[in-house]
C-alpha positions as CSV (number, residue, x, y, z in Angstrom):
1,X,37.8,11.5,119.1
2,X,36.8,7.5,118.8
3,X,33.2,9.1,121.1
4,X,32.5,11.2,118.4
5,X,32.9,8.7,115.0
6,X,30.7,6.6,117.2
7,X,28.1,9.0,118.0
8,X,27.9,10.2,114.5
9,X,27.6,6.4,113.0
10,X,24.7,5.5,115.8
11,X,23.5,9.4,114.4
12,X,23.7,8.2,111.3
13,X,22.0,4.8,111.8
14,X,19.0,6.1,113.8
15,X,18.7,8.6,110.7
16,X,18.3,5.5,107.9
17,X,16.3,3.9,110.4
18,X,14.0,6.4,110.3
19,X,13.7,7.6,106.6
20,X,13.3,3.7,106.0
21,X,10.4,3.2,108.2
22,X,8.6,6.7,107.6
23,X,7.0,5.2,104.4
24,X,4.7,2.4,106.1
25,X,2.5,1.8,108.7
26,X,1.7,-1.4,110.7
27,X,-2.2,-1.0,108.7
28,X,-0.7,-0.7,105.4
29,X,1.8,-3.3,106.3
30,X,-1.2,-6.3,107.3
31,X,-3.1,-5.4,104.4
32,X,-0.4,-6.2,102.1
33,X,0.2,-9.2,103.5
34,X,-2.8,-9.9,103.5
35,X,-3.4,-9.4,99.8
36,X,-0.5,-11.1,99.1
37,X,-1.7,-14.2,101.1
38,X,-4.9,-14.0,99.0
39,X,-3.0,-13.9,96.3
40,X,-1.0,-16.9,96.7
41,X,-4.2,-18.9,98.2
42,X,-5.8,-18.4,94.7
43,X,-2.7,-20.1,92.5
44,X,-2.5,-22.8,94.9
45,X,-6.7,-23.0,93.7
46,X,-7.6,-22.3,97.7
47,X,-10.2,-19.9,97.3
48,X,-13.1,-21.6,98.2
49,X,-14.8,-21.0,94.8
50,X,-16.2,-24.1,92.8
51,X,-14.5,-23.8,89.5
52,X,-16.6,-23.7,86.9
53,X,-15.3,-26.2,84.2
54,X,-16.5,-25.5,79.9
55,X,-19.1,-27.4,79.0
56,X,-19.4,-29.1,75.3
57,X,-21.6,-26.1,74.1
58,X,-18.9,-23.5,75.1
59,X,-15.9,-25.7,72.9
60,X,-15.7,-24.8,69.2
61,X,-16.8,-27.3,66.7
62,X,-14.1,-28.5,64.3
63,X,-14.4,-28.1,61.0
64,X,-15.9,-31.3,58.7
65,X,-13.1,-32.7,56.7
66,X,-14.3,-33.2,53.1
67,X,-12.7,-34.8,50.0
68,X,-11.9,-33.2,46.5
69,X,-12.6,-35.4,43.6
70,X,-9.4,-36.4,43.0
71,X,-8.7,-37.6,46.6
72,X,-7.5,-33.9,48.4
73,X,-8.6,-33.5,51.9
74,X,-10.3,-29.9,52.9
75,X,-11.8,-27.7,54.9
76,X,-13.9,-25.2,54.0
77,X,-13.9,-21.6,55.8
78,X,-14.6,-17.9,55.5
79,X,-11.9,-15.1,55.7
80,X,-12.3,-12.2,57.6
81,X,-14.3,-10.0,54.9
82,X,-16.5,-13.5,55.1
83,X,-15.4,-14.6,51.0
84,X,-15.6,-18.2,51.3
85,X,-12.5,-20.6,50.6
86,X,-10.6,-23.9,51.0
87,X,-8.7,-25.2,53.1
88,X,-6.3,-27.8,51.7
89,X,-4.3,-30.4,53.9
């Protein structure tokens, strides 16, 4: 009796073994890994690429700070429809 609960738990294990390695293969497997290498290589900034830093053009220009007559601070702007109006800090 103890032969056969044994036999069917190594029965058993060989069966999970099996269902859990049908899915992948040892190609699919290394190209993972090696993605996932990549992947990691290019957060650490490893990828061998000169990175390309913004140049003053490429920044947006701030607006000019103007005065009111009576002292006020503004900007001046458009909407989105491209009305013009004040900005007031």
């Amino acid at each position: 009796m103890e032969l056969l609960i044994v036999l069917l738990l190594l029965l058993l294990a060989a069966a999970i073994w099996a269902i859990s390695s049908r899915g992948t293969s040892p190609s699919v497997d290394r190209a993972w890994r090696s993605s996932v290498e990549a992947n990691r290589a290019a957060m650490r900034g490893e990828t061998g690429s000169w990175r390309v830093e913004p140049s003053d053009t490429d920044r947006p220009v701030p607006p000019a700070i103007k005065t009111g007559r009576r002292g006020g601070r503004y900007t001046e702007a458009r909407t989105k429809e491209g009305r013009p109006y004040r900005r007031y800090f």
